[in-house]
PATI-841327 format. One record per residue (C-alpha): residue number from 1; residue in three letters; x, y, z. Coordinates in steps of 0.02 Angstrom, whole numbers, plus 50000, padded with zeros to 5 digits. Layout:
! residues N
SITE   k   r     X     Y     Z
SITE NUM ALA     X     Y     Z
...
! end
This chain:
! residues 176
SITE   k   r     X     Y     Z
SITE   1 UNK 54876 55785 51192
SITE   2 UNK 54894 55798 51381
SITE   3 UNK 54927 55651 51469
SITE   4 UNK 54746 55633 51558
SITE   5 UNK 54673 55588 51359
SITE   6 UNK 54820 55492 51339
SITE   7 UNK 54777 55389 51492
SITE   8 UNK 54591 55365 51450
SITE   9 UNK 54636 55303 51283
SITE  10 UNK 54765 55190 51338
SITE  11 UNK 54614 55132 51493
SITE  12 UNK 54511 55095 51354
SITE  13 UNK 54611 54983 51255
SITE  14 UNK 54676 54901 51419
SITE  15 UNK 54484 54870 51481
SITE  16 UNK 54420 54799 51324
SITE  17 UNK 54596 54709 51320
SITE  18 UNK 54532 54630 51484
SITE  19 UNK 54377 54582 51418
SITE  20 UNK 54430 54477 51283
SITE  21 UNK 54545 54381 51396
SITE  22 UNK 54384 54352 51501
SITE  23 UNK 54271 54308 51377
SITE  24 UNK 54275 54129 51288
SITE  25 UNK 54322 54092 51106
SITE  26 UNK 54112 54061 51059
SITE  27 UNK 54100 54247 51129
SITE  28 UNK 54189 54329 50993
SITE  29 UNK 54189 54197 50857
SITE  30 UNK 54085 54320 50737
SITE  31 UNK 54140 54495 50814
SITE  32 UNK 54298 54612 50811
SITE  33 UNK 54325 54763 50908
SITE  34 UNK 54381 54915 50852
SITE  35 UNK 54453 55065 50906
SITE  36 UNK 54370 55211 50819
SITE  37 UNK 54473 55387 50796
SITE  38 UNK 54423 55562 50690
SITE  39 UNK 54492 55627 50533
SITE  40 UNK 54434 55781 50472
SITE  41 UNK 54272 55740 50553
SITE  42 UNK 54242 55585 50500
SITE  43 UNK 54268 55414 50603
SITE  44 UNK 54387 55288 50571
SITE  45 UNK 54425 55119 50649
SITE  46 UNK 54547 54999 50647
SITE  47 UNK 54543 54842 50731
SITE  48 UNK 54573 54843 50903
SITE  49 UNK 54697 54683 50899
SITE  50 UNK 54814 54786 50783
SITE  51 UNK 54844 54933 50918
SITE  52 UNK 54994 54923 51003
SITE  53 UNK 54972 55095 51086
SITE  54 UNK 54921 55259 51088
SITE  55 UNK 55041 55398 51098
SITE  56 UNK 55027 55600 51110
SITE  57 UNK 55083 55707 50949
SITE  58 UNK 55277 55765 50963
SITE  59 UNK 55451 55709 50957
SITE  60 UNK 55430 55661 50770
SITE  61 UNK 55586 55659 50660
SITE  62 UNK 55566 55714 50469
SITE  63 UNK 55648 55606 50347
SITE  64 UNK 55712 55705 50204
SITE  65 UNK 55656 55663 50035
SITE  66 UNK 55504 55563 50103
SITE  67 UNK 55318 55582 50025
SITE  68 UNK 55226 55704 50088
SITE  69 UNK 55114 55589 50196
SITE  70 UNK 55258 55529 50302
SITE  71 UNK 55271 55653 50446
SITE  72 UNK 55434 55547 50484
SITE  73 UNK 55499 55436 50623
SITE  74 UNK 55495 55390 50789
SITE  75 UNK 55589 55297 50924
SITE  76 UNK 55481 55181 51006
SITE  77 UNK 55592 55092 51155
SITE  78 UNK 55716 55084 51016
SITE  79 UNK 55646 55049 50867
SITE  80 UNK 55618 55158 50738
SITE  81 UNK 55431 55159 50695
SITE  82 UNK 55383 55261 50537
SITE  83 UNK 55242 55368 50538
SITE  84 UNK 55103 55413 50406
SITE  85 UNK 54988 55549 50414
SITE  86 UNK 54821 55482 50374
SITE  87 UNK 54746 55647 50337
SITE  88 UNK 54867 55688 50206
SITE  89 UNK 54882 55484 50132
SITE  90 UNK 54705 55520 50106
SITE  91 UNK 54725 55672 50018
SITE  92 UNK 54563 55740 50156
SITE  93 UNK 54660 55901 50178
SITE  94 UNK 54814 55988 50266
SITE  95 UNK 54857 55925 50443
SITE  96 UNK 54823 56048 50593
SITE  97 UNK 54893 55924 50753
SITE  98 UNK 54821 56020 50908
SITE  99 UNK 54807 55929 51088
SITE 100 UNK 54695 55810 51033
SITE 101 UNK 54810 55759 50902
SITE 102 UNK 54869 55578 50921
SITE 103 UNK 55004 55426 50854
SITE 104 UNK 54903 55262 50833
SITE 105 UNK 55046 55132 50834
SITE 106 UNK 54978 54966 50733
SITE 107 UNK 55072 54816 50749
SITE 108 UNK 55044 54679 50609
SITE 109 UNK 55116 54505 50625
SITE 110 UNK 55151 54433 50436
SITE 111 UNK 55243 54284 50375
SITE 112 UNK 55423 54346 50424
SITE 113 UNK 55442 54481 50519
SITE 114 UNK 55316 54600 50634
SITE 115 UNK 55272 54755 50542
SITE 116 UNK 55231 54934 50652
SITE 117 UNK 55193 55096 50604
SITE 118 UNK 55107 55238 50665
SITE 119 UNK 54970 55328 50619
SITE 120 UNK 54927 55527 50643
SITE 121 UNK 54753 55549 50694
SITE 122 UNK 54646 55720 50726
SITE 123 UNK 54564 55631 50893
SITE 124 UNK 54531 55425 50968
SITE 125 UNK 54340 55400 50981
SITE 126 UNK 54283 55271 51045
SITE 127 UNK 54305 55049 51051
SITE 128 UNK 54155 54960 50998
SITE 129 UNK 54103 54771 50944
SITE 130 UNK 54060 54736 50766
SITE 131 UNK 53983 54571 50705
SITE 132 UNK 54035 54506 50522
SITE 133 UNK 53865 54529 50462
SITE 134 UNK 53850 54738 50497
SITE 135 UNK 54013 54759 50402
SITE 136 UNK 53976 54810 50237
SITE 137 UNK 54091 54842 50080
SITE 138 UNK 54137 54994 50022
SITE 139 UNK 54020 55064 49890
SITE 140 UNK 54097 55053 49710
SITE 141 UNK 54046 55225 49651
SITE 142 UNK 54183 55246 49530
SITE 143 UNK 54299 55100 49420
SITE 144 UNK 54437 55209 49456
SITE 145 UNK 54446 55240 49625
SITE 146 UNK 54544 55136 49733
SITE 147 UNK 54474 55053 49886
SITE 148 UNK 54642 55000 49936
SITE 149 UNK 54658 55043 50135
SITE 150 UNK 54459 55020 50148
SITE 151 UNK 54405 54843 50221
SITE 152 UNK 54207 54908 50248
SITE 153 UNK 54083 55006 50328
SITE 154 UNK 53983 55014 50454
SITE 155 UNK 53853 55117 50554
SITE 156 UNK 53886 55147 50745
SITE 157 UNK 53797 55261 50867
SITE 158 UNK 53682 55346 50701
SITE 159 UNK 53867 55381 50628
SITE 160 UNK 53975 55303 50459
SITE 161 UNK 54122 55235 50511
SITE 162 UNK 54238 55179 50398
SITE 163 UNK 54343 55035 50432
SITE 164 UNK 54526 55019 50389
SITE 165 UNK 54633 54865 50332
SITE 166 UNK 54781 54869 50443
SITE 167 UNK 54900 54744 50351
SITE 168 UNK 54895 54855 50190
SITE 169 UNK 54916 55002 50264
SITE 170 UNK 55083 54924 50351
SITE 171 UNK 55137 54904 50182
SITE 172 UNK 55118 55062 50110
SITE 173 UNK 55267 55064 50021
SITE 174 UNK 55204 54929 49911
SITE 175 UNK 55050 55018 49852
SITE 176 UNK 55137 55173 49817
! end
């Protein structure tokens, strides 16, 4: 990714950071933003409050022995952020990182400790608002299949987007 995308993706999550500081508490009381990113083709969001930053594909260690959907590590201003490959966690087919390919780093706060990880994308989208009421839950189209990562869906724009939990997917190593 050259560092012109990087920027605009980085502007957008700065501006609609700005906007939320600006706005009151009443504003947003029923809405979430989210940052929307491509996978195979299809959109993807995560919530925008999760995002710690956006960074361009590269510098990523293996780790030997590791599943197959962890591309490996990297150093983040000294910490050592993990990082999954989304395309390949979700079994949607082999990864082809290109210029457009990103790292989403999400940042979780649980009970303890802050949780981070990355997140290989094919492309960031877009940022958008999303009231409780248009997010709908996943369809249940099988009793086997696992929902896990999926928190709902939702239409944007005449497109699906499917919305992702961040707090399980920062604990991956639970559900596997």
């Amino acid at each position: 990714m050259d560092v012109a995308k990087q920027d605009t993706a980085q502007n957008m999550i700065q501006q609609t950071a700005a906007m939320v500081d600006q706005a009151s508490d009443e504003d947003f009381e029923d809405q979430q933003q989210y940052l929307t990113f491509l996978m195979q083709g299809e959109e993807y969001g995560v919530d925008i409050l999760n995002v710690q930053e956006i960074r361009g594909w590269g510098n990523v260690a293996p780790i030997p022995n590791a599943p197959k959907h962890v591309s490996g590590v990297i150093n983040l201003r000294g910490a050592i952020v993990p990082v999954i490959d989304l395309r390949l966690l979700f079994e949607l087919g082999d990864a082809n990182c290109d210029e457009n390919t990103v790292v989403i780093v999400l940042k979780v706060a649980t009970e303890n400790v802050n949780r981070i990880m990355g997140i290989v994308v094919d492309a960031v989208s877009d940022v958008f608002s999303l009231t409780l009421a248009d997010k709908r839950p996943p369809p249940n189209v099988n009793q086997g299949m696992s929902h896990t990562y999926i928190d709902g869906l939702t239409e944007v724009k005449g497109k699906m987007v499917i919305l992702l939990d961040s707090e399980r997917l920062l604990h991956l190593e639970k559900n596997d």
